[in-house]
N, C-alpha and C positions, 0 to 999 in steps of 0.2 A: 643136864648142863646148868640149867637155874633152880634154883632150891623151890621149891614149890609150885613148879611148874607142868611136872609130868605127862610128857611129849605122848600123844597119843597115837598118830599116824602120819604119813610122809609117802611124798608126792615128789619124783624126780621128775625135769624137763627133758622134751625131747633129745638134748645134746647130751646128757647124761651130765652137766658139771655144774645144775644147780638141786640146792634141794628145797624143798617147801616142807615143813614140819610143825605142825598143829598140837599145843600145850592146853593138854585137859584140862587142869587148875587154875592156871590166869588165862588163859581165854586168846593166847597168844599164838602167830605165825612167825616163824624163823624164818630166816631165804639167807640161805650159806651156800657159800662159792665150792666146790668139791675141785682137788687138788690130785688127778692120778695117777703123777709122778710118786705123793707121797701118801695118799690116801687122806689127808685132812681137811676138813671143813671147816671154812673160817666166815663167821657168821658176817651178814652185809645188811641185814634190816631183821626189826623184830616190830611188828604192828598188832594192835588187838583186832580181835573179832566183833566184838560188838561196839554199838554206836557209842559215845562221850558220854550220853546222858543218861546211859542205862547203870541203875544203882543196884541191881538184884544179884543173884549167884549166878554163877559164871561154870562150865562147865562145855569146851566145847568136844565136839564128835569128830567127823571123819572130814577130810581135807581134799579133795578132787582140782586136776588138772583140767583143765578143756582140752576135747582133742585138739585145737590149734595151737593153743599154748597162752593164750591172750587170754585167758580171764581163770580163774581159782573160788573155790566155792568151799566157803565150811559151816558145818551143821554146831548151832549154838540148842544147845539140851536145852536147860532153861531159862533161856530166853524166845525159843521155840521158833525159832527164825535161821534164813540160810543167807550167811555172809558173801558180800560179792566184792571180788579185787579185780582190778583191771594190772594184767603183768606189763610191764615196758619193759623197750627193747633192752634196754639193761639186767631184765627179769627183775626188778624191784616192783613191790607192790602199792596199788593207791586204792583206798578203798573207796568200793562205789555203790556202798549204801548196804540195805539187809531187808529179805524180802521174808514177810511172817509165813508161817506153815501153818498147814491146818493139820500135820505130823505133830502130834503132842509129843516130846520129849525125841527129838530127832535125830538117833544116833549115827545110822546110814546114811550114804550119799552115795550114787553112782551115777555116771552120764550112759545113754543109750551108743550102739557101737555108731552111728552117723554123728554123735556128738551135737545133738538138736534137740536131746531131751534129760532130762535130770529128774530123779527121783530120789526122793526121802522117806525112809521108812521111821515113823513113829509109833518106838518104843512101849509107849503110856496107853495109846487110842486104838490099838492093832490098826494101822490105818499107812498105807503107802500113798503119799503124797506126787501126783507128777508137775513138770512148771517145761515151759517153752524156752529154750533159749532165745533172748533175741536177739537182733541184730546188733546193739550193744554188747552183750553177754549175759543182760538180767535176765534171772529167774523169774517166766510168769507163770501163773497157776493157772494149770489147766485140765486139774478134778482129782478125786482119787479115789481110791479100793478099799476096802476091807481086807487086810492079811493079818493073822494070828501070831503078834507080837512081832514084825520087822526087825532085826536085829544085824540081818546081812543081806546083801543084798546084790547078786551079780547078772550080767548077759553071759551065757553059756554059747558055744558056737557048735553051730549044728552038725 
């Protein structure tokens, strides 16, 4: 949809009528309205993922709902950091800050099925990164593993 932008992955909300879609190349979030009358999405905010001040390459990764629906997380490669939105009741987002990784080049992102844990799997360091949600919805670091290049990264059910 934007010329150099190249949408990487997408995150619909619980209602099915918004979507959240993460652009590899500018480092961008879409949040479009879904129409299922007629099937179109008509865009309603576009926000970056990383801070104002950051001047380096931009590339971001994988985009995660909270299971409540109240906060959005996306994995920024390098700038080796995970973005944090707070969604409102309108589903628009306001970004609230970016919390670094010790995941070098962090392409994965998944939350655990209780939705109280996030993890990022770095690419570059083979090293899965976990962080605390808190009661806000920031990402805290809370250690991580050794696995042979992270790349994807899912909870299977038993």
């Amino acid at each position: 949809q934007f010329p150099g932008s190249a949408t990487r992955h997408s995150a619909w909300n619980a209602k099915g009528n918004l979507l959240y879609s993460v652009s590899e190349q500018d480092s961008m979030v879409t949040v479009s309205a879904f129409d299922p009358a007629t099937g179109k999405l008509t865009e309603r905010q576009r926000i970056s993922t990383l801070p104002k001040s950051y001047q380096g390459s931009a590339a971001a990764g994988e985009i995660v709902l909270s299971k409540d629906g109240r906060n959005l997380y996306v994995t920024n490669r390098f700038y080796n950091s995970i973005a944090h939105f707070r969604v409102g009741a309108n589903g628009l987002l306001t970004y609230g800050g970016d919390t670094m990784t010790a995941a070098n080049h962090p392409r994965m992102l998944v939350t655990d099925p209780s939705g109280r844990w996030l993890f990022a799997g770095g690419q570059n360091n083979d090293t899965i990164a976990a962080y605390r949600i808190g009661p806000n919805g920031t990402p805290q670091p809370a250690g991580t593993t050794a696995a042979p290049t992270p790349v994807s990264l899912a909870f299977m059910d038993n």
